[in-house]
VEXGU-992696 format. One record per residue (C-alpha): residue in one letter; x, y, z. Coordinates in nm, 3 decimals. Each point is the difference from the previous one (the first is absolute). Layout:
> type, c1, c2, c3
> A, X, Y, Z .
...
This chain:
> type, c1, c2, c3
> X, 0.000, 0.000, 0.000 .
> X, 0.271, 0.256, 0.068 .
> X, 0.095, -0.032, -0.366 .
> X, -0.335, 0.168, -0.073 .
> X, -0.064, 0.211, 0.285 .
> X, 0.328, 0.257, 0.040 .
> X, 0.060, 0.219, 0.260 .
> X, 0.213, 0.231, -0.020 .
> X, 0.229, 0.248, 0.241 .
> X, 0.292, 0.233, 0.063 .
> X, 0.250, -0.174, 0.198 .
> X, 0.123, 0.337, 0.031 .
> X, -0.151, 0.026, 0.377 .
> X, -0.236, -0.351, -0.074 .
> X, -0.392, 0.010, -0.123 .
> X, -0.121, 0.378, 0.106 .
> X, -0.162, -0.010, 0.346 .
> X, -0.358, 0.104, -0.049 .
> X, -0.043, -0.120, -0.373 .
> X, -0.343, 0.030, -0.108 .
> X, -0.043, 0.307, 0.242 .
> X, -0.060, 0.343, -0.102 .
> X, 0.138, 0.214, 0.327 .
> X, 0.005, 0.341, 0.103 .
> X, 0.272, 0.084, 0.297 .
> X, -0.164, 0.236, 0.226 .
> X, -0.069, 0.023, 0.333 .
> X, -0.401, 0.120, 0.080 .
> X, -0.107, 0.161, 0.369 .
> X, -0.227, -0.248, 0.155 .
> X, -0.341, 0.121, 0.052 .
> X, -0.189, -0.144, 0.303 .
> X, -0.033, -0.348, 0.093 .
> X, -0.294, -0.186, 0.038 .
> X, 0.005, -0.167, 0.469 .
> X, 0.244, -0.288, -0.069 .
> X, -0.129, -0.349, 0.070 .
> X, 0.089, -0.061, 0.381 .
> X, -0.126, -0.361, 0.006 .
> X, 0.178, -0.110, -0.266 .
> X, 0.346, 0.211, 0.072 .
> X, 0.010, -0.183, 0.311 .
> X, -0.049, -0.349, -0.150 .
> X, 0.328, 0.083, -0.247 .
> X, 0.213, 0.110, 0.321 .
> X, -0.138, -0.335, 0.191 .
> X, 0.146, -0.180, -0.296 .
> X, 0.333, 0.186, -0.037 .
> X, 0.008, -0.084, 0.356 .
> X, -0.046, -0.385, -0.022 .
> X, 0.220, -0.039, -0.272 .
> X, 0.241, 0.202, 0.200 .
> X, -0.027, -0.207, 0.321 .
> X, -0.128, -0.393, -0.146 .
> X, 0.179, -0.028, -0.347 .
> X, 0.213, -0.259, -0.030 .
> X, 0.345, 0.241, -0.013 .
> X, 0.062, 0.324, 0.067 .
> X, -0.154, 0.233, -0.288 .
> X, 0.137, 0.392, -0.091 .
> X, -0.292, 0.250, 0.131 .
> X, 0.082, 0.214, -0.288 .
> X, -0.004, -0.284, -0.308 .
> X, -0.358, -0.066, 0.200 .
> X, -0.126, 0.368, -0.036 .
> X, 0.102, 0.032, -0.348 .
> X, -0.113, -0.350, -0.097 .
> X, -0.351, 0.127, 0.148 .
> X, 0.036, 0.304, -0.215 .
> X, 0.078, -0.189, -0.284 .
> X, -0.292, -0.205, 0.006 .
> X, -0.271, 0.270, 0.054 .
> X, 0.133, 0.174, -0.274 .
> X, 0.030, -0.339, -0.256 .
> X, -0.415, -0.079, 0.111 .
> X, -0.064, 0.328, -0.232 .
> X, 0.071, -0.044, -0.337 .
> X, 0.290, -0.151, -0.166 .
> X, 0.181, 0.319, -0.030 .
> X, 0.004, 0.178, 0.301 .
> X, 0.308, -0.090, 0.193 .
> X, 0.202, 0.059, 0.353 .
> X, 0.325, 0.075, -0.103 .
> X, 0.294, -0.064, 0.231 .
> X, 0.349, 0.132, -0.017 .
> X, 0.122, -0.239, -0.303 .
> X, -0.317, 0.031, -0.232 .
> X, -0.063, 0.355, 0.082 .
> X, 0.387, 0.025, -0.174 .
> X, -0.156, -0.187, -0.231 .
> X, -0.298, 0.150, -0.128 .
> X, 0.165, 0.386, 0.015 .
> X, 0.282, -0.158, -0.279 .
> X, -0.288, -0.144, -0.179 .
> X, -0.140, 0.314, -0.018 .
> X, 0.356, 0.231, -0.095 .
> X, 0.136, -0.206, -0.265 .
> X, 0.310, -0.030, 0.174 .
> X, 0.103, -0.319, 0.168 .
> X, 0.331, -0.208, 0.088 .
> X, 0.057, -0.326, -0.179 .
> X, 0.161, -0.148, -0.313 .
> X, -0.211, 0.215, -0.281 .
> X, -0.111, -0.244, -0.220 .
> X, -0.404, -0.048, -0.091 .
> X, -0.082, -0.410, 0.029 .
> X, -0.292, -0.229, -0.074 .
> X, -0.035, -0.348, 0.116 .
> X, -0.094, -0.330, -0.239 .
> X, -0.019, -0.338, 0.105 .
> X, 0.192, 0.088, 0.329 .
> X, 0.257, 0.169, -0.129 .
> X, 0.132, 0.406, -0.003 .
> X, 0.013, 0.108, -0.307 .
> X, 0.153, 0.342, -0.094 .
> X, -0.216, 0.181, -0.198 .
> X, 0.220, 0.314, -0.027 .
> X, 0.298, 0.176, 0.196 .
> X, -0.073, 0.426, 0.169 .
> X, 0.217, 0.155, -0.214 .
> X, 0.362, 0.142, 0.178 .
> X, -0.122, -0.257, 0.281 .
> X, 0.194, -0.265, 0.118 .
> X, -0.090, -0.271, -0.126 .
> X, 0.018, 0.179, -0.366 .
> X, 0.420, 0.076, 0.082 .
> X, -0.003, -0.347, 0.114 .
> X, -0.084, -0.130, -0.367 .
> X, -0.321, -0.187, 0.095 .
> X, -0.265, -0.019, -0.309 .
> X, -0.326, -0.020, -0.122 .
> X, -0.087, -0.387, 0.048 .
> X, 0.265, -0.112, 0.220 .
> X, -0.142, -0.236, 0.291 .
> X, 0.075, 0.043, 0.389 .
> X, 0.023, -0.342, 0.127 .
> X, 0.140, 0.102, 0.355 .
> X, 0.036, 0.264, 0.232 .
> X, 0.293, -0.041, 0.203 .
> X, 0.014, -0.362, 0.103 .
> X, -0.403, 0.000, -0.063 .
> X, -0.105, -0.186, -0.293 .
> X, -0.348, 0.220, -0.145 .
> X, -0.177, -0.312, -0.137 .
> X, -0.282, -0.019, 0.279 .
> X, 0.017, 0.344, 0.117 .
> X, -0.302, 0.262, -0.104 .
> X, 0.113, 0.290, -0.183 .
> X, -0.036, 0.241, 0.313 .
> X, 0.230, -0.249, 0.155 .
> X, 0.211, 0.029, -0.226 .
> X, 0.009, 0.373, -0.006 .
> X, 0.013, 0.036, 0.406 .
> X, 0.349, -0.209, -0.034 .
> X, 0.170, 0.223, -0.272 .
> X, -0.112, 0.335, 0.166 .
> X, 0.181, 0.109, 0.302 .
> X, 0.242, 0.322, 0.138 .
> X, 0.192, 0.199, -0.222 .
> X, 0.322, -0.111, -0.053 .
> X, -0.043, -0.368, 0.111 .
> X, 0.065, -0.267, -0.266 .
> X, -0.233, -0.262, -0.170 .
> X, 0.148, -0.295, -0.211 .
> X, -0.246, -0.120, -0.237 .
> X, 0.035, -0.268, -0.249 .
> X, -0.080, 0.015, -0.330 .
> X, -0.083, -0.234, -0.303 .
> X, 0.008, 0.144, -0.320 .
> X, -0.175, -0.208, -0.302 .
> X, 0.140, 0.149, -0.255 .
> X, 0.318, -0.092, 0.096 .
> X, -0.037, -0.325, 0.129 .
> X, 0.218, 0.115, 0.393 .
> X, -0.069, 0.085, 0.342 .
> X, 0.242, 0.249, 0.166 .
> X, -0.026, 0.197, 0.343 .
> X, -0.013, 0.372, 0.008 .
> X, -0.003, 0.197, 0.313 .
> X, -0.157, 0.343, 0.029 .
> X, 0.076, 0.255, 0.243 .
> X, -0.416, 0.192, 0.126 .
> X, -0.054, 0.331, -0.055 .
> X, -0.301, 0.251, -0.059 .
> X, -0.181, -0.063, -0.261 .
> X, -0.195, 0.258, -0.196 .
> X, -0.310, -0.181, -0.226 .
> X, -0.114, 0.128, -0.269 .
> X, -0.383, -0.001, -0.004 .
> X, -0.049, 0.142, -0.380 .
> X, 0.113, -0.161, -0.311 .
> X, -0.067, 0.140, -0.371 .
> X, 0.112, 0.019, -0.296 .
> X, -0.129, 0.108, -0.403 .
> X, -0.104, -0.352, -0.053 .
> X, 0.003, 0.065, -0.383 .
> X, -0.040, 0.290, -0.234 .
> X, -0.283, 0.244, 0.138 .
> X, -0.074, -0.203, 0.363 .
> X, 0.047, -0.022, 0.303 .
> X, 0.029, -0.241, 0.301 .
> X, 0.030, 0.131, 0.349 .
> X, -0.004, -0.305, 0.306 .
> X, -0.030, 0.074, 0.371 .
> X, 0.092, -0.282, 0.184 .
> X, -0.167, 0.161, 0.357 .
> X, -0.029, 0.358, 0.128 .
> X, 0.259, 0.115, 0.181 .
> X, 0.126, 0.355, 0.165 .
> X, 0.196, 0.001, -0.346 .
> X, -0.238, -0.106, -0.253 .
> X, -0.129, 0.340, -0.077 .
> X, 0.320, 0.145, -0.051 .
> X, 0.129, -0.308, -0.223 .
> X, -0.314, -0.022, -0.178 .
> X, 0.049, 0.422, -0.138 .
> X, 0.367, -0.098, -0.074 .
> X, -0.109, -0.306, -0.215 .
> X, -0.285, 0.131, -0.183 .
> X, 0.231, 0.314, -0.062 .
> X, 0.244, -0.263, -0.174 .
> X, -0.271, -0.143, -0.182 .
> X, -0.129, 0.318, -0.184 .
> X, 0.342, 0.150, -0.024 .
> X, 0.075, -0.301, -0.244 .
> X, -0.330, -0.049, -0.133 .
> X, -0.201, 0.411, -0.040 .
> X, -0.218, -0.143, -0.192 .
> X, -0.172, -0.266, 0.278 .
> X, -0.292, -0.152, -0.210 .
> X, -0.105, -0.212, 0.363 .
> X, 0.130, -0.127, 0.317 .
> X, -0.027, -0.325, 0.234 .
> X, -0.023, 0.041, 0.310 .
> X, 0.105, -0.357, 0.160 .
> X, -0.088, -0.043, 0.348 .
> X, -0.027, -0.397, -0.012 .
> X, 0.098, -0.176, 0.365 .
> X, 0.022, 0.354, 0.120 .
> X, -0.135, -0.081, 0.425 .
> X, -0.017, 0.428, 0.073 .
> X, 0.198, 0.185, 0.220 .
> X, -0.081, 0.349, 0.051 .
> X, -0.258, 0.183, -0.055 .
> X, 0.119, 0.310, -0.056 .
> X, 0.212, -0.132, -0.278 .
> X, -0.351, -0.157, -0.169 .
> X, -0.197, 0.296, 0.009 .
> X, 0.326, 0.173, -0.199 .
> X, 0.044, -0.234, -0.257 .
> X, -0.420, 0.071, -0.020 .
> X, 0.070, 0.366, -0.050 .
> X, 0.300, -0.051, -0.250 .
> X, -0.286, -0.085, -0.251 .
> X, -0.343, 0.112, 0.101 .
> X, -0.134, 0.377, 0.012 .
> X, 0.081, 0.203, 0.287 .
> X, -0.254, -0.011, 0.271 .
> X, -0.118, -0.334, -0.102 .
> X, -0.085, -0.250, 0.271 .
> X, 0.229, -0.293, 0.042 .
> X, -0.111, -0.184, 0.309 .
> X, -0.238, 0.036, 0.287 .
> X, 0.021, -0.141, 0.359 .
> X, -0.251, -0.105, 0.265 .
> X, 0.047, -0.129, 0.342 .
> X, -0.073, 0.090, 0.365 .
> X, 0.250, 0.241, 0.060 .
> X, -0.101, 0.394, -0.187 .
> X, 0.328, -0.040, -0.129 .
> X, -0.038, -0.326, -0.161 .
> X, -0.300, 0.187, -0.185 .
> X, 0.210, 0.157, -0.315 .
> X, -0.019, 0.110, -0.369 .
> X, 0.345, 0.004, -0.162 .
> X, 0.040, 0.182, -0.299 .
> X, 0.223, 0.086, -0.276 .
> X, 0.144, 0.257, 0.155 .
> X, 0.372, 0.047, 0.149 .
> X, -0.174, 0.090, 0.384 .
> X, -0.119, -0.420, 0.007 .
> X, 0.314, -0.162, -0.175 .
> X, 0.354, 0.260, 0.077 .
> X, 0.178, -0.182, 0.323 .
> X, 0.232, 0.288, 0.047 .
> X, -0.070, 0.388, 0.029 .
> X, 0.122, 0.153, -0.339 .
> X, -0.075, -0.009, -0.378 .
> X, -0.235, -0.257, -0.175 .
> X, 0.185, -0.353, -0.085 .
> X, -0.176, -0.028, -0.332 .
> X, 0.091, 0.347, -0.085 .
> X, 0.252, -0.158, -0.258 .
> X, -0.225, -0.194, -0.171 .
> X, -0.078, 0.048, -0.392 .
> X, -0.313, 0.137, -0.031 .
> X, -0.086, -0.245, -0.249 .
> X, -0.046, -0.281, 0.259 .
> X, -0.369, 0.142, 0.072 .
> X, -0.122, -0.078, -0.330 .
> X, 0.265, -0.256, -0.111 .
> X, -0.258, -0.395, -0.093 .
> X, 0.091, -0.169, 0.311 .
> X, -0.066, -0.376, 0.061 .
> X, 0.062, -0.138, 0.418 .
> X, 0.095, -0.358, -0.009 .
> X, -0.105, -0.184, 0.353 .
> X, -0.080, -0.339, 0.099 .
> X, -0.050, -0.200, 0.309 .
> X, 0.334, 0.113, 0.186 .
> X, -0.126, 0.350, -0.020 .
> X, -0.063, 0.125, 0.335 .
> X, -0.133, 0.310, 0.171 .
> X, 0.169, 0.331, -0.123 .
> X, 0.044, -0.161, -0.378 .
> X, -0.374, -0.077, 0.057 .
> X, -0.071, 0.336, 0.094 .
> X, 0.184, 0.159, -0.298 .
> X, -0.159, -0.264, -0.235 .
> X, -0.321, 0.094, 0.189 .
> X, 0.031, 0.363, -0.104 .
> X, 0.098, 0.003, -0.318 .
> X, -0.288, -0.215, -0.143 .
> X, -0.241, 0.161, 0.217 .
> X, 0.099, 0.332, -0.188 .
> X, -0.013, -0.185, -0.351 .
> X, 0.384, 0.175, 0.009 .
> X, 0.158, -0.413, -0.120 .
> X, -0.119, -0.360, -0.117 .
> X, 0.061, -0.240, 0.304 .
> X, 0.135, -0.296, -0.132 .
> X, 0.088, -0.380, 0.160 .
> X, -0.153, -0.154, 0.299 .
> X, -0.243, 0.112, 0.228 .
> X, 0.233, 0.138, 0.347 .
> X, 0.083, -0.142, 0.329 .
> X, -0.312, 0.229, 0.188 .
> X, 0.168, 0.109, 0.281 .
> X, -0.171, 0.311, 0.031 .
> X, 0.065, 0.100, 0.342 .
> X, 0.195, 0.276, 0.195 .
> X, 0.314, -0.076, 0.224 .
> X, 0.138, 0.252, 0.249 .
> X, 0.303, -0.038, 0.181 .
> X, 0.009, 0.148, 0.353 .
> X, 0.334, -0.037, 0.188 .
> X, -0.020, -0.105, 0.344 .
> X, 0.376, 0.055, 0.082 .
> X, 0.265, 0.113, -0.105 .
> X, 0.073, -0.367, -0.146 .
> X, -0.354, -0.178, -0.026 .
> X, -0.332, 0.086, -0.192 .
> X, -0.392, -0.086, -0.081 .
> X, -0.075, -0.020, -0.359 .
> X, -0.383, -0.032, 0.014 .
> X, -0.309, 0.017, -0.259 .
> X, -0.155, 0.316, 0.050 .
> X, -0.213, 0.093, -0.310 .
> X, -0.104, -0.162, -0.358 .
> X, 0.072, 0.095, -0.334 .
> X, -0.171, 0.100, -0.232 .
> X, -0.010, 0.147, -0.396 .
> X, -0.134, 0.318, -0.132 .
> X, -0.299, -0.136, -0.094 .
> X, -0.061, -0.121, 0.348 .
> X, 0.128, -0.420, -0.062 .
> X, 0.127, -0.171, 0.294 .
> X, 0.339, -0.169, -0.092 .
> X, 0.008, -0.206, 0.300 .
> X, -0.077, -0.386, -0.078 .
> X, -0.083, 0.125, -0.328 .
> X, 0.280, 0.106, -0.182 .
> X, 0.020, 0.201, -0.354 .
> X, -0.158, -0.178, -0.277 .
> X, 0.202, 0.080, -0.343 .
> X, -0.213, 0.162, -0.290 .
> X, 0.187, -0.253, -0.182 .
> X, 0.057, -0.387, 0.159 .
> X, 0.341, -0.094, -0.148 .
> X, 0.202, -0.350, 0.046 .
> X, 0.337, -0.018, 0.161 .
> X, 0.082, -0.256, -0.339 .
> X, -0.126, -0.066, -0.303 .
> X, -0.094, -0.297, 0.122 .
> X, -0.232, 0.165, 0.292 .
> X, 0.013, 0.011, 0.369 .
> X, -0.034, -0.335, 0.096 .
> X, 0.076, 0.016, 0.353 .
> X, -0.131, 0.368, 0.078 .
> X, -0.275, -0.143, 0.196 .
> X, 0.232, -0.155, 0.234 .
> X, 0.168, 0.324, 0.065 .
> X, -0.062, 0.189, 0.387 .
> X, -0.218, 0.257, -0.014 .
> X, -0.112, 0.270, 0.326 .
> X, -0.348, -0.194, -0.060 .
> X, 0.191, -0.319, 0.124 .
> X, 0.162, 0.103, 0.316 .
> X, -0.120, -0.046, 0.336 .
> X, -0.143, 0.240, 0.137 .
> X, -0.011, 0.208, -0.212 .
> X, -0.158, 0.350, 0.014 .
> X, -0.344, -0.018, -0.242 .
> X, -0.062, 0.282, -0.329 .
> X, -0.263, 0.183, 0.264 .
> X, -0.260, -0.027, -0.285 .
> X, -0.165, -0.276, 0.100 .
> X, 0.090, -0.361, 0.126 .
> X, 0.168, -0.191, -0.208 .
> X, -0.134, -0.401, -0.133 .
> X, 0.213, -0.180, -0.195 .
> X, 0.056, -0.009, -0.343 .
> X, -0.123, -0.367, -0.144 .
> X, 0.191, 0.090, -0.366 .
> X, 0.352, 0.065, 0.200 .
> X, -0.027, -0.288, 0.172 .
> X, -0.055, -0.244, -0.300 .
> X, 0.302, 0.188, -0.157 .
> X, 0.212, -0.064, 0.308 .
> X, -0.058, -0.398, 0.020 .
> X, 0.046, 0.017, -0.387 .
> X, 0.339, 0.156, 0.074 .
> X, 0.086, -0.254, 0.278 .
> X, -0.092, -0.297, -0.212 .
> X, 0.215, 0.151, -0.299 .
> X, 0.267, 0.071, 0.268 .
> X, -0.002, -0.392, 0.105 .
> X, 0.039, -0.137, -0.351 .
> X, 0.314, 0.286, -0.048 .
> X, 0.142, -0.140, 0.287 .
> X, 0.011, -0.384, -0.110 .
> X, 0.225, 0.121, -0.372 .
> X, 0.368, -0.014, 0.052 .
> X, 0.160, 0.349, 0.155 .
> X, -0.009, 0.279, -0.267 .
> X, 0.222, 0.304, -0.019 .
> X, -0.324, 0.273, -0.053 .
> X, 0.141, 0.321, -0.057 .
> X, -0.230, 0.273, 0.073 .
> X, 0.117, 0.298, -0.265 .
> X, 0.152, 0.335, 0.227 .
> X, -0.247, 0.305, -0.002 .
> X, 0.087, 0.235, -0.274 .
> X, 0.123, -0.241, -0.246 .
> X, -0.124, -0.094, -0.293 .
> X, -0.093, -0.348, 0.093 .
> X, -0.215, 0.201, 0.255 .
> X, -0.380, -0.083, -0.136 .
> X, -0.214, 0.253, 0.205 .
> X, 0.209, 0.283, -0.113 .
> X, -0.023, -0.079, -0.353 .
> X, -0.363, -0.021, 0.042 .
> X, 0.018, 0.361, 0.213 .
> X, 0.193, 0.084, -0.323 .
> X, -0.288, -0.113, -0.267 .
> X, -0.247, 0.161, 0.205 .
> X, 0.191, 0.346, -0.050 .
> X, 0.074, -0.070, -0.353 .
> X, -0.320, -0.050, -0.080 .
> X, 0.033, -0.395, -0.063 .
> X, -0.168, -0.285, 0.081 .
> X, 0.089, -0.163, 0.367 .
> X, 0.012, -0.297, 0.089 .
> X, -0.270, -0.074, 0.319 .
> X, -0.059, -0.206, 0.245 .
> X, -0.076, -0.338, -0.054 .
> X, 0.023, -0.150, 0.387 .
> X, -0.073, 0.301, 0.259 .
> X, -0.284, -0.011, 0.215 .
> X, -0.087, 0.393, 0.155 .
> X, -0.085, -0.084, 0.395 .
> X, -0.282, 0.137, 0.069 .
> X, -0.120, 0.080, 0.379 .
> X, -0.357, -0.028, -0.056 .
> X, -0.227, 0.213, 0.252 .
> X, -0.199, -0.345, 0.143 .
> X, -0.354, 0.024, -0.107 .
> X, -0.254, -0.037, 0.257 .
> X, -0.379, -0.078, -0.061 .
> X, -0.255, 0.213, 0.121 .
């Protein structure tokens, strides 16, 4: 199965802490609290206190407390989180761009670490290591067996501390041992290029403090070497989020000024927000516009957004926007739907809540959460389909998850058929003799959803989708 089903992260600092999570740092005044539950409060100190005096050993007070913590928080929703020292680290690298590690971007197959591509001027890249090469152990750890994050926790670590991976490379028929000093790592969140005469392809991999500022300096590149743009992809496929701020820019960089790009709802009268295309809801620093620099073209410029089913949160939220305002063609597979609001409240100077505290939604009023962005256009990940789409983890499938707030949700009879379907084709793959499957890099020409993104600007016929099935969370009918 893990031939089919990639994942894919920057070993750079490991996967991003808070994937899939749209956050806003900030720290809110708390208004007044409803009488705490004294009956209950007492009940969790008579059980700190028996575990304290009857457990079998001796047990820390403070792992206790923030064990407790950790568990009230988890019984929310699957993406509100207590963050102690280490993952509050964590999550505020995710977050930067900047992290300490080897600087090289992985995917794992059939239980193995795969290289997918070296951070330039990282490294890894002055240590020679190339597209394709295999990891087959970390230090004395052999990788077969271990899960990718695994995998990533053992080749991250303090700057200036050594790793000493092993490599196999195919093409050469040799396994050799490199060793490679940490350091910081900068990540580049935006990709681009002129992907031939008169268009454009622009990828963000996840919103980060830097994604703004990259994305201006790319699509400067772009229209610098091609005036003439004649239309523009906008690839945000296994994008999870990231910031917010950074969304509602990328937004602005095409849509009108004033335009809405997201609302918010929750308890809180702060969670209750319209953010528009304006600098006041997306600049992160005092000073001039970030998008100043961009080529006035880009408002007007055919634009198609590629997504599919690793698109999370703020790439659902600029997908959201832009076919709400008729401003591009969504193209691919229908999103992740996680549609919900994440604020991160530090509780120290070393530990943090990041808890749910509002829902998305688009301009015209749509509930992302559990829902997702359907494409205007359902396109394959092959020309031979999605056969194994169904399978794939949606926010619909996770427990506990936080519902759309338009009504309750029933299950959808047609997904379900398509996900045994799957299985069953799954089970049959899995008796044929191993295959080397080579899934084709984004923004290549092997790449099949961007040469249908392409037809669709050209004018030319594209190829749809013969497999997907949209998931629908049906409002449950009741009889009068």
């Amino acid at each position: 199965m893990g031939q089919k089903l990639k994942i894919t992260g920057w070993v750079a600092a490991g996967a991003v802490a808070g994937a899939l999570t749209t956050v806003s740092l900030q720290t809110v005044a708390r208004g007044a609290l409803a009488p705490l539950p004294l009956e209950e409060l007492q009940q969790l100190a008579a059980v700190f206190g028996m575990i304290k005096s009857d457990y079998v050993e001796p047990v820390d007070e403070k792992k206790l407390i923030s064990d407790a913590i950790s568990g009230m928080v988890a019984g929310l929703d699957p993406h509100s989180q207590y963050f102690d020292k280490k993952a509050f680290k964590e999550f505020r690298e995710g977050t930067t761009g900047r992290f300490v590690g080897v600087g090289i971007e992985i995917t794992q197959e059939d239980g193995l670490v795969k290289i997918v591509s070296p951070i330039e001027g990282s490294p890894a890249f002055r240590a020679g290591l190339k597209t394709g090469d295999l990891i087959t152990k970390i230090d004395d750890t052999a990788v077969k067996g271990l899960t990718l994050n695994e995998a990533v926790k053992r080749m991250r670590g303090e700057a200036g501390t050594k790793v000493l991976l092993t490599i196999f490379r195919k093409d050469e028929s040799r396994t050799f041992p490199v060793t490679i000093t940490r350091e910081e790592i900068r990540t580049q969140s935006v990709r681009g290029k002129v992907i031939e005469p008169g268009y454009g392809w622009i990828r963000i991999s996840q919103f980060q403090e830097r994604t703004v500022d990259d994305f201006v300096k790319k699509a400067e590149e772009i229209y610098k070497q091609e005036p003439n743009l004649k239309g523009l992809v906008l690839d945000l496929r296994n994008d999870p989020g990231g910031l917010l701020d950074a969304a509602v820019a990328v937004s602005a960089a095409f849509l009108p000024a004033q335009s809405t790009v997201v609302t918010t709802d929750g308890q809180l009268a702060e969670s209750k927000q319209v953010y528009k295309a304006i600098p006041e809801d997306y600049q992160r620093r005092a000073g001039s516009d970030p998008l100043r620099g961009l080529p006035a073209a880009l408002k007007t410029v055919p634009l198609v957004v590629l997504v599919n089913e690793g698109s999370a949160s703020a790439s659902e939220i600029v997908a959201g926007a832009l076919q709400d305002h008729k401003r591009a063609t969504v193209m691919g597979s229908q999103t992740f739907g996680k549609g919900s609001v994440q604020t991160v409240r530090p509780l120290g100077p070393d530990t943090g809540l990041k808890i749910t505290t509002a829902r998305y939604y688009t301009p015209s009023g749509a509930s992302i959460q559990a829902k997702g962005i359907v494409p205007n256009v359902l396109v394959d990940e092959s020309a031979e389909g999605s056969p194994y789409a169904a399978l794939r983890m949606r926010e619909a499938d996770l427990e506990k998850h936080l519902s759309s707030g338009q009504g309750p949700e029933v299950k959808d009879p047609e997904r379900e058929k398509a996900r045994d379907e799957a299985r069953k084709r799954l089970e049959e793959e899995a008796k044929k003799p191993p295959q080397d499957r080579k899934t084709p890099e984004f923004g290549t020409d092997k790449d099949f959803p961007l040469i249908q993104a392409l037809n669709q600007l050209k004018g030319q016929t594209v190829v749809v989708s013969k497999t997907q099935v949209i998931v629908e969370n049906k409002e449950e009918k009741k009889d009068n």
